[in-house]
SELUMRO-113808 format. One line per field, with one value per residue: residue number from 1; residue in one letter; chain; x, y, z of N, C-alpha, C in turn. Coordinates in nm, 2 decimals. Layout:
k <- c(NUM | ...);
r <- c(a | ...);
c <- c(A | ...);
npx <- c(X | ...);
npy <- c(Y | ...);
npz <- c(Z | ...);
capx <- c(X | ...);
capy <- c(Y | ...);
capz <- c(Z | ...);
cpx <- c(X | ...);
cpy <- c(Y | ...);
cpz <- c(Z | ...);
***
This chain:
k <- c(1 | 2 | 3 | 4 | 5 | 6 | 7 | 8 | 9 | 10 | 11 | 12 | 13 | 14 | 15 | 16 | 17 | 18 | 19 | 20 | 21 | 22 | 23 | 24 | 25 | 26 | 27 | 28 | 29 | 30 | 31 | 32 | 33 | 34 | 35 | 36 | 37 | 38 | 39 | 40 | 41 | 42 | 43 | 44 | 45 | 46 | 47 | 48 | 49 | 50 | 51 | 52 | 53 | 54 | 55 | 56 | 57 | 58 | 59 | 60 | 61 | 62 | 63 | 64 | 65 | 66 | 67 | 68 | 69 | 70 | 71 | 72 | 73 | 74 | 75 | 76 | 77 | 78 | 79 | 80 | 81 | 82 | 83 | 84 | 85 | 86 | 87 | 88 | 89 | 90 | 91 | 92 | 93 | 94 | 95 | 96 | 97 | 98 | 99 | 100 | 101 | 102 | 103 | 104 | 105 | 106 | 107 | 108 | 109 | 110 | 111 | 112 | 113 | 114 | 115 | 116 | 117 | 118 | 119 | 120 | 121 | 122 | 123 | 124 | 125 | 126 | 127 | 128 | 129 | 130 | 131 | 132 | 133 | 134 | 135 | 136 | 137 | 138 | 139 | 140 | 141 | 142 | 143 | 144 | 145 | 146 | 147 | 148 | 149 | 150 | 151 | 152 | 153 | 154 | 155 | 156 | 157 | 158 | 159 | 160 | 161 | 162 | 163 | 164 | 165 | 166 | 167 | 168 | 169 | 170 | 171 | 172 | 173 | 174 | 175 | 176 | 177 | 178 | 179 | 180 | 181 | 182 | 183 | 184 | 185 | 186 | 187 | 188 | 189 | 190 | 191 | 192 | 193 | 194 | 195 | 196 | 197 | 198 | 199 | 200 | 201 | 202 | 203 | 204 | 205 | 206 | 207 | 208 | 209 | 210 | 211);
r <- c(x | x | x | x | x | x | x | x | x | x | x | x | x | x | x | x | x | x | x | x | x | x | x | x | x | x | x | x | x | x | x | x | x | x | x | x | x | x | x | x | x | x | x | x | x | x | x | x | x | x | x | x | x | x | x | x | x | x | x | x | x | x | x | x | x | x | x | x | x | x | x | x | x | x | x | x | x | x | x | x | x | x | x | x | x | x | x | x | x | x | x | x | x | x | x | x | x | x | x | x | x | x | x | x | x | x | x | x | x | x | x | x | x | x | x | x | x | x | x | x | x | x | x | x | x | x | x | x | x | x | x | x | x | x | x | x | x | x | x | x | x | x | x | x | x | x | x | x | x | x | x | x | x | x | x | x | x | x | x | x | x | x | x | x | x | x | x | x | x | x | x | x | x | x | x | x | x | x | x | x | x | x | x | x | x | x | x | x | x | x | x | x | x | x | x | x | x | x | x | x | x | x | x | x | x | x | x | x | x | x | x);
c <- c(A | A | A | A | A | A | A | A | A | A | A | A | A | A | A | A | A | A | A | A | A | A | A | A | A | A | A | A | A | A | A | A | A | A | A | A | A | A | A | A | A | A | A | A | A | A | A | A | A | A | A | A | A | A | A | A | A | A | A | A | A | A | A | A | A | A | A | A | A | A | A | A | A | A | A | A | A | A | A | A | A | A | A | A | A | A | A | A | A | A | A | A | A | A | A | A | A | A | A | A | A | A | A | A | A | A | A | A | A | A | A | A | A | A | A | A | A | A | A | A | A | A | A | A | A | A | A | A | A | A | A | A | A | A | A | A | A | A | A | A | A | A | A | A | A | A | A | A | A | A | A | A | A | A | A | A | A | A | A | A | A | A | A | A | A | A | A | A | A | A | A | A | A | A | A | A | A | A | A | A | A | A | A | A | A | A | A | A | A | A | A | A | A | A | A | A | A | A | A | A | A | A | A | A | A | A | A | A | A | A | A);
npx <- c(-3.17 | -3.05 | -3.18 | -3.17 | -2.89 | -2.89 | -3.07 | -2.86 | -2.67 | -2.79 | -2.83 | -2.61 | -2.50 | -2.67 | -2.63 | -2.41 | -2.41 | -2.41 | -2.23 | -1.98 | -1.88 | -1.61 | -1.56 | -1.42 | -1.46 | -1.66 | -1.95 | -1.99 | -2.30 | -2.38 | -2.71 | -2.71 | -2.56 | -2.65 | -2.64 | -2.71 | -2.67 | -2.53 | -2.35 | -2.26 | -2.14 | -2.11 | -2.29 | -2.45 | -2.59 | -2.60 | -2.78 | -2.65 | -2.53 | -2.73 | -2.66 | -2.38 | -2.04 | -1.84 | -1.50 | -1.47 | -1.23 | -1.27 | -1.11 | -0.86 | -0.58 | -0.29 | -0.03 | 0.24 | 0.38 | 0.61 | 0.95 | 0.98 | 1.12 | 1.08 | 1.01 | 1.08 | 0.92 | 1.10 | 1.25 | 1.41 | 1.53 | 1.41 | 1.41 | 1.12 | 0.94 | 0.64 | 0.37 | 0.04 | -0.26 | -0.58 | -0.91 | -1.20 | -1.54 | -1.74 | -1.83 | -2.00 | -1.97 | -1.68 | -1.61 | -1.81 | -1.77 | -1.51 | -1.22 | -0.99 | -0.96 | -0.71 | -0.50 | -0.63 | -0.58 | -0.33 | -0.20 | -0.36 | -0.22 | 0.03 | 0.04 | -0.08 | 0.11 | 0.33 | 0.26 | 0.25 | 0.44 | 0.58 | 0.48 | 0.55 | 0.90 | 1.18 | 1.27 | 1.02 | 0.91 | 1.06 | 1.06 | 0.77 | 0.64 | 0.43 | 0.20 | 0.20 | 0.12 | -0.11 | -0.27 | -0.26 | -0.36 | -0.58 | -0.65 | -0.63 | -0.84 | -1.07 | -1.09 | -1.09 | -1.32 | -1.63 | -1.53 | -1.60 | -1.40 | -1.22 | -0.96 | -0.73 | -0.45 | -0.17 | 0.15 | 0.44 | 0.79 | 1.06 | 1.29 | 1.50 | 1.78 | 1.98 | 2.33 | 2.52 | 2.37 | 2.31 | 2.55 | 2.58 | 2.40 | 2.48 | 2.67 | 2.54 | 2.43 | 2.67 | 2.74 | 2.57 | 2.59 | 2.84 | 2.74 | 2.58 | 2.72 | 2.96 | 2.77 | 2.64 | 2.87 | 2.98 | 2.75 | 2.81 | 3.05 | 2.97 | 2.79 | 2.97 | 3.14 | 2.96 | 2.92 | 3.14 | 3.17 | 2.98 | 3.03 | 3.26 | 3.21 | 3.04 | 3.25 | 3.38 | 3.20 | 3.14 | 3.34 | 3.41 | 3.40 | 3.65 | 3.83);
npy <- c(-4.68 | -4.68 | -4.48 | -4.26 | -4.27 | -4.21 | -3.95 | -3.78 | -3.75 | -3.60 | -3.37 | -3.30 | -3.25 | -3.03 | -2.85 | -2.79 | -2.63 | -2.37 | -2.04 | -1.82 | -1.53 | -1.28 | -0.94 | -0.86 | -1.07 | -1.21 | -1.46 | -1.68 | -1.85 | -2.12 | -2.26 | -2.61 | -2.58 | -2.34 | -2.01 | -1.85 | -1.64 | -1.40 | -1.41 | -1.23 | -0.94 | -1.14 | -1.39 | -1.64 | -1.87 | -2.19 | -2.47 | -2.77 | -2.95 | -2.99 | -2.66 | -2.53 | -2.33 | -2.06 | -1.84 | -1.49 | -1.24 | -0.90 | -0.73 | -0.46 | -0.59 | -0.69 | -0.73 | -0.81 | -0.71 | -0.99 | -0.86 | -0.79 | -0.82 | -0.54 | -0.37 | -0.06 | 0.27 | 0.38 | 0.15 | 0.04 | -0.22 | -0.24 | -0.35 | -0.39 | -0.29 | -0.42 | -0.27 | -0.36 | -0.26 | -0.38 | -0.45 | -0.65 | -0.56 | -0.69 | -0.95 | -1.14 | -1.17 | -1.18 | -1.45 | -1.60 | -1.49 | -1.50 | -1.78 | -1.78 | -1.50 | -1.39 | -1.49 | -1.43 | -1.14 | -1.06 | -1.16 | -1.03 | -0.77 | -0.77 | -0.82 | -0.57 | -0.40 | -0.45 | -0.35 | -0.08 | 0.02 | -0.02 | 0.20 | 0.39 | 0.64 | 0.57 | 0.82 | 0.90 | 0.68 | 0.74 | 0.96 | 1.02 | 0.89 | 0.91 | 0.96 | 0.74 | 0.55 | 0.60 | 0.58 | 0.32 | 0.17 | 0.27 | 0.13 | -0.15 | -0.17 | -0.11 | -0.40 | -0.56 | -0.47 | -0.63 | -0.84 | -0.83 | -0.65 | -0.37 | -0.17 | 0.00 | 0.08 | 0.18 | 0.13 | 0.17 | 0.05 | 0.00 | 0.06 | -0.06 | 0.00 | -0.05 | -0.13 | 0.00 | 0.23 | 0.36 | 0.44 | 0.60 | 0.81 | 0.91 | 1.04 | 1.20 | 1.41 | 1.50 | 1.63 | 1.83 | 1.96 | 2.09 | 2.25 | 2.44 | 2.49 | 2.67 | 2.88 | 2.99 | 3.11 | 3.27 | 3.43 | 3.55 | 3.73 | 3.88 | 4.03 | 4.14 | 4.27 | 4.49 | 4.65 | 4.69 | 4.89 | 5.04 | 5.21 | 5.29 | 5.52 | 5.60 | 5.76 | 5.91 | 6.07 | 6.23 | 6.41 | 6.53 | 6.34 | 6.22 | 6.38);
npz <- c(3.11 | 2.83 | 2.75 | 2.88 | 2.84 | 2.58 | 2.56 | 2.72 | 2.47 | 2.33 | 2.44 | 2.46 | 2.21 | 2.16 | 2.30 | 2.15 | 1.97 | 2.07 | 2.07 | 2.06 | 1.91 | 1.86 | 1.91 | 1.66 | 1.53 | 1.24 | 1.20 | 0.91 | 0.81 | 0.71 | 0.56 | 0.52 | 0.32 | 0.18 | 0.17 | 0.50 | 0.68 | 0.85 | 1.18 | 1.48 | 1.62 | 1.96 | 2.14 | 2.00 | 1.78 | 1.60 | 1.42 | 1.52 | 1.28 | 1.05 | 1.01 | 0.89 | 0.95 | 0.90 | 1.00 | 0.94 | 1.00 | 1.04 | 1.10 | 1.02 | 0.77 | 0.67 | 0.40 | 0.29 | 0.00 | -0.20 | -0.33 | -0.66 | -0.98 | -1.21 | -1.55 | -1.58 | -1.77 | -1.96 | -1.99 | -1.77 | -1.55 | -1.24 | -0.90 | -0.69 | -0.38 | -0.18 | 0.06 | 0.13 | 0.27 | 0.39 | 0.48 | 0.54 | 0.48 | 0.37 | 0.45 | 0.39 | 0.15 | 0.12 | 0.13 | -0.02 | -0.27 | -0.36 | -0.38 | -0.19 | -0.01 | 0.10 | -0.08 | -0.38 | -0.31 | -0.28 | -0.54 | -0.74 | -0.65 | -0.72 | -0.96 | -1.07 | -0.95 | -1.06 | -1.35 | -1.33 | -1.29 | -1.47 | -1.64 | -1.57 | -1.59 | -1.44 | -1.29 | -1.19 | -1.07 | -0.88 | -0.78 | -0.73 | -0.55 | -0.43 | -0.51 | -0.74 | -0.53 | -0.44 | -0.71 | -0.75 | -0.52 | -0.62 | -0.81 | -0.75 | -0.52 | -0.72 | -0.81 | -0.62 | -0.46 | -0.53 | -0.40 | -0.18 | 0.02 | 0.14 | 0.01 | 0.19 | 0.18 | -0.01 | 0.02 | -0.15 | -0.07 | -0.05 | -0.33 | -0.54 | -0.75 | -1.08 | -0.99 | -1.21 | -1.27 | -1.06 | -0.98 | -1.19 | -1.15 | -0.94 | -1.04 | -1.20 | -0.98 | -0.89 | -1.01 | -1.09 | -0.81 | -0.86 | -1.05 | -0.96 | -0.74 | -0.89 | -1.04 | -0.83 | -0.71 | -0.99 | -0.95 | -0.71 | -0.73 | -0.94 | -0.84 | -0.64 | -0.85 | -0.94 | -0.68 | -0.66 | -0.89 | -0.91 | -0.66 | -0.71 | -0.93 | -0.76 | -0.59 | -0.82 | -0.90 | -0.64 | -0.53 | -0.29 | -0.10 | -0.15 | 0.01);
capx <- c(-3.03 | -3.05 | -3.28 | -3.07 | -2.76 | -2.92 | -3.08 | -2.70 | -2.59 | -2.92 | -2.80 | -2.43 | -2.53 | -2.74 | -2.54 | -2.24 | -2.43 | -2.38 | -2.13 | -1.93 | -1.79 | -1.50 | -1.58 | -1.38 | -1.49 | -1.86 | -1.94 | -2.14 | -2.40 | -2.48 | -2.82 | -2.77 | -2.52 | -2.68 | -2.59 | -2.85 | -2.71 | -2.38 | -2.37 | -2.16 | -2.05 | -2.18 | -2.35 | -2.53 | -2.65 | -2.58 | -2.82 | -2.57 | -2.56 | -2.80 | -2.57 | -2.21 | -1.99 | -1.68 | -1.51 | -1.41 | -1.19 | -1.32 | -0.99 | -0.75 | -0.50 | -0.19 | 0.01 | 0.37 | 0.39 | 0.71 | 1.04 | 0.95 | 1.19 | 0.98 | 1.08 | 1.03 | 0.85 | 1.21 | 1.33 | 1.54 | 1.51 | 1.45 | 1.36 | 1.07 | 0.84 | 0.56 | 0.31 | -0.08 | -0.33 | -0.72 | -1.00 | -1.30 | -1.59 | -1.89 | -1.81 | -2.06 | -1.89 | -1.54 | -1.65 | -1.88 | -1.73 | -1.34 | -1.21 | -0.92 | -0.95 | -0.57 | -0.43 | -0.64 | -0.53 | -0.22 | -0.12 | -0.37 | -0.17 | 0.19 | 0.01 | -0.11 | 0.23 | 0.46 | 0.18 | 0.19 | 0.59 | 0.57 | 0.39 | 0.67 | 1.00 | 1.25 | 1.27 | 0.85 | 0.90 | 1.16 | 1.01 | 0.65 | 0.59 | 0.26 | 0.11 | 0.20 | 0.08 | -0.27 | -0.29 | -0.22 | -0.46 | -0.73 | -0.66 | -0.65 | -1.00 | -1.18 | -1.08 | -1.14 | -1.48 | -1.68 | -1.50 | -1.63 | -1.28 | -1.21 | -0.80 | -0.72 | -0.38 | -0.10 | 0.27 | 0.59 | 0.89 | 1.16 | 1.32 | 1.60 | 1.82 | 2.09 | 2.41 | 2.56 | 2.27 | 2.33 | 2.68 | 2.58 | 2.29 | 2.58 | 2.78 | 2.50 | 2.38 | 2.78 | 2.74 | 2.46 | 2.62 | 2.93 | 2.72 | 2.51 | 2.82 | 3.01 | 2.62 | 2.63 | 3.00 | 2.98 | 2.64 | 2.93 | 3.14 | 2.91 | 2.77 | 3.09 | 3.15 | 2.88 | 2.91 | 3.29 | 3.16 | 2.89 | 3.13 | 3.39 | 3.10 | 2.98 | 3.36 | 3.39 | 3.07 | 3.17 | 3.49 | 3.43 | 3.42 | 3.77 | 3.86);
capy <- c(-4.65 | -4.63 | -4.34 | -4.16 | -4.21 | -4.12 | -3.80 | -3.68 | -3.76 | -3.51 | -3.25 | -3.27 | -3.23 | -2.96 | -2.73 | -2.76 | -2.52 | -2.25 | -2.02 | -1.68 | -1.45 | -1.18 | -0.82 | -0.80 | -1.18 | -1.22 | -1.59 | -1.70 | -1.93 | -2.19 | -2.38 | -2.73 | -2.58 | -2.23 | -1.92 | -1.85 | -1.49 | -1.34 | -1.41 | -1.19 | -1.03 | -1.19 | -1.53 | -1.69 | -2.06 | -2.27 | -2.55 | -2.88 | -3.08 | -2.88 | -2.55 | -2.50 | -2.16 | -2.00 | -1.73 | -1.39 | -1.13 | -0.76 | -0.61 | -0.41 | -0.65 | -0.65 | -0.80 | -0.75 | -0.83 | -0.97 | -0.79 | -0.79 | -0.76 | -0.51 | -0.27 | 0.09 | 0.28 | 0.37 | 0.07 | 0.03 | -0.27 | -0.24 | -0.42 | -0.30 | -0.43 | -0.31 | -0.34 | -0.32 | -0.28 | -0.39 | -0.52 | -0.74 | -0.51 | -0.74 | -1.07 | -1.24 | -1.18 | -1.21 | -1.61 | -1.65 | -1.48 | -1.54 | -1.88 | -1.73 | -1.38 | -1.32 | -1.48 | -1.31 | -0.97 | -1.09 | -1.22 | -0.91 | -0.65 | -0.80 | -0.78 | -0.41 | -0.32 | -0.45 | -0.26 | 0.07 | 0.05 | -0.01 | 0.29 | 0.56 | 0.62 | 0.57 | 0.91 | 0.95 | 0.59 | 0.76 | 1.13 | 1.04 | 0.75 | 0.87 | 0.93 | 0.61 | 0.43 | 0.61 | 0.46 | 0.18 | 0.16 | 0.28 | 0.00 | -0.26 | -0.18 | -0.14 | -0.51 | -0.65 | -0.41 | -0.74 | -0.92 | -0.68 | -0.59 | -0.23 | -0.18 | 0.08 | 0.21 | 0.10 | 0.18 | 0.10 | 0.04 | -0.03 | 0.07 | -0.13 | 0.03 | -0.15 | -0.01 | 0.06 | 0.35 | 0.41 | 0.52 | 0.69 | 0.88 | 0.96 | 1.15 | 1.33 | 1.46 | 1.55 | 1.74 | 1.93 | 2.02 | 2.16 | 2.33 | 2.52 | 2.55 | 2.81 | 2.95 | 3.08 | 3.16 | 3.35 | 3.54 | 3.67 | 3.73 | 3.98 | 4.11 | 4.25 | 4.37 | 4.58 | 4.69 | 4.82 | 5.01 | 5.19 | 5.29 | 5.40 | 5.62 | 5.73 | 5.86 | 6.00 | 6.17 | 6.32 | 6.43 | 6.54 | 6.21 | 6.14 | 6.41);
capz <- c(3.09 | 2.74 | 2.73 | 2.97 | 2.72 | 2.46 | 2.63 | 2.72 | 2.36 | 2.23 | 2.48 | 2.42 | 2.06 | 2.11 | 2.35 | 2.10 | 1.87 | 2.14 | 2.00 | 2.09 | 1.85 | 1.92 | 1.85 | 1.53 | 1.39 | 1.19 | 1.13 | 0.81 | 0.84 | 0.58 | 0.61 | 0.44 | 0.17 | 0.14 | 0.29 | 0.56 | 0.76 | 0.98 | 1.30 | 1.57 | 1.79 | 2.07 | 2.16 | 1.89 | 1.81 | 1.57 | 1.48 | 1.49 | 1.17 | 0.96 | 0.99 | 0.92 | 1.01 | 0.84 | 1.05 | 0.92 | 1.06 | 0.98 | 1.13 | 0.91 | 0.77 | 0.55 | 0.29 | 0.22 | -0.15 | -0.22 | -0.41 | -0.77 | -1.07 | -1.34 | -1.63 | -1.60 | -1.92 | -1.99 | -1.97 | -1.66 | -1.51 | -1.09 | -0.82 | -0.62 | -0.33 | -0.14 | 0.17 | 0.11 | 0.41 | 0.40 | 0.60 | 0.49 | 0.46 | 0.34 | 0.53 | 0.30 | -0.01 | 0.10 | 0.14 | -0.16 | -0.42 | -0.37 | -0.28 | -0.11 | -0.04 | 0.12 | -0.21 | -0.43 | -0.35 | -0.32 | -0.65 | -0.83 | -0.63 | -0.76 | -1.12 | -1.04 | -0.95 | -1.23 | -1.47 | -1.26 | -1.27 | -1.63 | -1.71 | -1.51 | -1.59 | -1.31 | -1.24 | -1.18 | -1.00 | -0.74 | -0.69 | -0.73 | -0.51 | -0.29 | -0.63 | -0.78 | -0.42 | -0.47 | -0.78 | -0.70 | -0.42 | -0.65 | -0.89 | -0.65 | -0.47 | -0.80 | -0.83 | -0.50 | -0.41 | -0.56 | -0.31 | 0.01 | 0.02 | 0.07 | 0.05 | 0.28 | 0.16 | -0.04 | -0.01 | -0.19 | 0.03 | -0.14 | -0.51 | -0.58 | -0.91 | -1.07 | -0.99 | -1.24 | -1.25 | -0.92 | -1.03 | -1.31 | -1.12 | -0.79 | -1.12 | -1.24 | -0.92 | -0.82 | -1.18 | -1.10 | -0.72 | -0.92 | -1.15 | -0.85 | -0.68 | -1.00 | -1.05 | -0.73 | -0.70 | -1.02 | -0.91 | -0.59 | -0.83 | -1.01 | -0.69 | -0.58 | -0.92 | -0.98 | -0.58 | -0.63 | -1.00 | -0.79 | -0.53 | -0.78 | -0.99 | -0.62 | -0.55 | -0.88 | -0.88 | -0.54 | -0.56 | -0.17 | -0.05 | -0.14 | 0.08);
cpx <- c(-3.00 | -3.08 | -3.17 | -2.93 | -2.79 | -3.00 | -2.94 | -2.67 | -2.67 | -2.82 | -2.66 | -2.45 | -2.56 | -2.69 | -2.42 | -2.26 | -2.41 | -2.23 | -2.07 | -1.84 | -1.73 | -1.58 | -1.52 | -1.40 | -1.64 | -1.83 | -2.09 | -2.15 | -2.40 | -2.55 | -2.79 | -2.71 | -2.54 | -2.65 | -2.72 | -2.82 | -2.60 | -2.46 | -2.26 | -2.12 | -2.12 | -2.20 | -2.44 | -2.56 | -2.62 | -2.63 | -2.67 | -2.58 | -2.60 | -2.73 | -2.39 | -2.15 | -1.88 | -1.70 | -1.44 | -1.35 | -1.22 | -1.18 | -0.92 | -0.61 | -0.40 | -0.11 | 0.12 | 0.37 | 0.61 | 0.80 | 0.97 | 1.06 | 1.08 | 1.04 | 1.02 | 0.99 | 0.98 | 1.35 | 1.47 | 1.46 | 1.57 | 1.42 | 1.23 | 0.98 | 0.74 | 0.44 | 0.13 | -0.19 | -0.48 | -0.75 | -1.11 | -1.46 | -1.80 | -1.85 | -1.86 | -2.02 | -1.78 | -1.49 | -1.70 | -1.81 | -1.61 | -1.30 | -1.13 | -0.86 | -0.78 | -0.50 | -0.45 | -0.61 | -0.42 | -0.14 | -0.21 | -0.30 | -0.03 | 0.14 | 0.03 | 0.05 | 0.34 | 0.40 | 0.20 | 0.33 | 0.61 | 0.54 | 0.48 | 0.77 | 1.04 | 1.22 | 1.16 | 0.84 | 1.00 | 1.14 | 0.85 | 0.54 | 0.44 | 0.14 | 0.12 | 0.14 | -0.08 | -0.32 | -0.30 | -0.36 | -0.58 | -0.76 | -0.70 | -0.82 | -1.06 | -1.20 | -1.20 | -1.32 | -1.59 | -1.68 | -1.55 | -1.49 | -1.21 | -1.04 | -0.78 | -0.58 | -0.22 | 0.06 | 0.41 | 0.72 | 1.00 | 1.24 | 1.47 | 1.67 | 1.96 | 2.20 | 2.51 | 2.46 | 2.30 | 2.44 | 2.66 | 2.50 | 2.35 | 2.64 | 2.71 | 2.47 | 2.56 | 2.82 | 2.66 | 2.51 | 2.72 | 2.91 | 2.66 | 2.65 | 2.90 | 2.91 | 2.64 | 2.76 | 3.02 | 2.87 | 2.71 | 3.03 | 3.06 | 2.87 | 2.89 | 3.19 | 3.12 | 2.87 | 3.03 | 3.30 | 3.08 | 2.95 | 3.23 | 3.30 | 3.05 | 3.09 | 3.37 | 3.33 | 3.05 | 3.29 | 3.54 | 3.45 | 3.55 | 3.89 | 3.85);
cpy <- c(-4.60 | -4.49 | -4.23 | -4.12 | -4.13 | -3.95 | -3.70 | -3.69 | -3.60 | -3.42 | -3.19 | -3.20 | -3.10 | -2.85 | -2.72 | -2.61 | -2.39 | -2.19 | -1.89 | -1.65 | -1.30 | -1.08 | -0.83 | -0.99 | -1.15 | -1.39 | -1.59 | -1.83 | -1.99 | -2.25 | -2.48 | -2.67 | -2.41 | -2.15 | -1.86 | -1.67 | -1.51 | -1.33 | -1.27 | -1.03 | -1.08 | -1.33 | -1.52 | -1.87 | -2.09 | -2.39 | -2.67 | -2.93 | -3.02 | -2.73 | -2.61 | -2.35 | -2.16 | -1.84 | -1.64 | -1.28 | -1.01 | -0.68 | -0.57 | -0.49 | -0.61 | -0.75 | -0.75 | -0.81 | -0.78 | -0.85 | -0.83 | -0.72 | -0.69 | -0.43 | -0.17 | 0.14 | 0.33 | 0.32 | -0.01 | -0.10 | -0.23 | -0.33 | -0.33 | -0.35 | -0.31 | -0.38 | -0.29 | -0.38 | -0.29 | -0.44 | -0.55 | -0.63 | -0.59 | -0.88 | -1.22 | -1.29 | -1.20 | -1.40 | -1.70 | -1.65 | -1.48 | -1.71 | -1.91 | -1.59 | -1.34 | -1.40 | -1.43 | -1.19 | -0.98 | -1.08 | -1.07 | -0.79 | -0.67 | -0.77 | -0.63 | -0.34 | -0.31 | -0.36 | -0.13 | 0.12 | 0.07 | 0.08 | 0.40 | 0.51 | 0.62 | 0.68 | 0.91 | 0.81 | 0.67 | 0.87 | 1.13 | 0.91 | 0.78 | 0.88 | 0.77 | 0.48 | 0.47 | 0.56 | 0.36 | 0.10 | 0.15 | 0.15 | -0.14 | -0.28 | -0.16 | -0.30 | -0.55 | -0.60 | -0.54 | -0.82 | -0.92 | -0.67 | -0.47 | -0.23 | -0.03 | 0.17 | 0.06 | 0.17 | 0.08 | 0.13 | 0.05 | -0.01 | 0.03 | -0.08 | -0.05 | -0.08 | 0.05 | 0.24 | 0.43 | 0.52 | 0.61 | 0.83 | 1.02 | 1.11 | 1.22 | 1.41 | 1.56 | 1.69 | 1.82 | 2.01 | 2.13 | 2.29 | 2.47 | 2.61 | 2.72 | 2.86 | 3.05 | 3.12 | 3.29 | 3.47 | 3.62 | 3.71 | 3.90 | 4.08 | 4.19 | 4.33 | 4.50 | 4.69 | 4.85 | 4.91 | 5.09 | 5.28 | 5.38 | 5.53 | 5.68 | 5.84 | 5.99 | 6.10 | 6.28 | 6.32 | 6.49 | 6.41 | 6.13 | 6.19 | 6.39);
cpz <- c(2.95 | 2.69 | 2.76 | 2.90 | 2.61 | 2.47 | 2.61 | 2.60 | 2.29 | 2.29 | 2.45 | 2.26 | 2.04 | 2.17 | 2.25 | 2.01 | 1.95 | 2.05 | 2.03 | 2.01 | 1.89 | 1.87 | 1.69 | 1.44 | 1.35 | 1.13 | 0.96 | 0.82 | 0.73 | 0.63 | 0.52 | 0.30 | 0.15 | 0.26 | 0.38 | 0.64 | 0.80 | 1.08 | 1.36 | 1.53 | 1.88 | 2.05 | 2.03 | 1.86 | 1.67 | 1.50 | 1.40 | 1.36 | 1.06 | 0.93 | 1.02 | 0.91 | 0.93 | 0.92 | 0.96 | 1.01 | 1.01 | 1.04 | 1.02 | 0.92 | 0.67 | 0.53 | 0.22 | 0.08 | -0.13 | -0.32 | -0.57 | -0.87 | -1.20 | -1.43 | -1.59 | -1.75 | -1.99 | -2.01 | -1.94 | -1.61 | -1.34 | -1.01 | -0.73 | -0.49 | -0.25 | 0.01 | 0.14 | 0.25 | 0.35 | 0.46 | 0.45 | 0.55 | 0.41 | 0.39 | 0.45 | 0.15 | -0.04 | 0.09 | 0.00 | -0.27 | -0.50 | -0.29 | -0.20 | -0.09 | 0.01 | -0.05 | -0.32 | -0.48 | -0.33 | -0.48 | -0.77 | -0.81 | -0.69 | -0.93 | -1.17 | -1.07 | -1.02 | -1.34 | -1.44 | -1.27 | -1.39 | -1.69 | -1.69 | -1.58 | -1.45 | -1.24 | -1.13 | -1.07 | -0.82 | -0.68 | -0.70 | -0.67 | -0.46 | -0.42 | -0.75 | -0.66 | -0.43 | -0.59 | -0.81 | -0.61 | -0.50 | -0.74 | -0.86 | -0.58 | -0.56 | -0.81 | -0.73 | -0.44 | -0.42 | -0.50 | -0.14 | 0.07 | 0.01 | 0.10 | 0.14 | 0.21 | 0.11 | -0.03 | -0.09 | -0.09 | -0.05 | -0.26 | -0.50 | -0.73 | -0.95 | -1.03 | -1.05 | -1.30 | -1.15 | -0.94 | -1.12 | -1.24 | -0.96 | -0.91 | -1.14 | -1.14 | -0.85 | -0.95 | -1.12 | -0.95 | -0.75 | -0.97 | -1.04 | -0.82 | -0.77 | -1.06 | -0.97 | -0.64 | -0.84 | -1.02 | -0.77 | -0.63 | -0.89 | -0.94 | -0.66 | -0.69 | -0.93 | -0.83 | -0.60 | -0.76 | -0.96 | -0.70 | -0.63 | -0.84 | -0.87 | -0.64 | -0.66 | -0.91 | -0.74 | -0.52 | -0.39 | -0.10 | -0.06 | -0.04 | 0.22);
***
């Protein structure tokens, strides 16, 4: 009877190590403390006791960094925020060499982007975003690369100005419509000048034509 319990205990034990991983998870293996190999996808084993697993997701994930108050290099204070997308790339290293890879790139990409904001003026912050998001991006994955973290793509969402800027920025742009506006009021202007001094020098120059 004993035997027999203790039989079922072995095998319960020894089926637990059975194991199935998803297409988009990879498990790592440690033997006894040390890293021993990635498992998955598929069936894979386990031994009980002697091995333990940590899973990774390899899908493309993302990471809204929050709003952020920063200075501009012409020091405007805005608000700004942003969304950064990566996937886990070396499974082994995203485990070993970070001790929490989503907060990691987290809290370096909120660093990144106060320094990157810092560097523009407003303007270069509001008409040159896909080149300040590639930057950004490149900044970020030199970091994390170490991590087997490739970032995939970073965008800013949001630019928050104060508003008495706002106001100030409504006037100049209603200035500059003005200015267009009597630009190209006085270029119809000149136009139909120079039209009705041709015409008159036609007539007078044909003295038939008035006939």
């Amino acid at each position: 009877m004993i035997v027999a319990f203790l039989t079922l205990i072995v095998f319960l034990i020894a089926i637990s190590g059975i194991k199935v991983a998803q297409e988009y998870h990879r498990f790592i293996i440690f033997r006894l403390g040390r890293f021993q190999s990635i498992k998955g996808p598929g069936l894979f084993y386990v031994i009980p006791i002697i091995e333990g697993q940590q899973r990774v997701d390899i899908r493309t994930q993302t990471i809204g960094l929050e709003q952020q108050e920063t200075i501009t290099k012409d020091s405007v204070t805005i608000k700004v925020n942003a969304v950064l997308w990566f996937k886990i790339v070396d499974p082994e290293k995203s485990i070993i060499k970070v001790v929490d890879y989503n907060k990691a790139v987290y809290q370096f990409s909120v660093s990144a982007l106060r320094n990157i904001i810092g560097q523009h003026s407003l303007d270069e912050v509001l008409k040159d975003r896909e080149t300040i998001n590639a930057t950004l991006q490149k900044i970020v994955d030199t970091v994390t690369e170490p991590w087997g973290i490739q970032i995939e793509m970073v965008e800013m969402k949001d630019v928050e100005i104060p508003e008495g800027m706002q106001r100030a920025m409504a006037r100049e742009a209603e200035a500059i419509r003005e200015k267009r506006a009597r630009i190209v009021k006085a270029e119809a202007e000149l136009e139909s000048s120079i039209k009705l001094t041709q015409g008159a020098k036609i007539m007078e120059d044909s003295p038939i034509a008035l006939e």
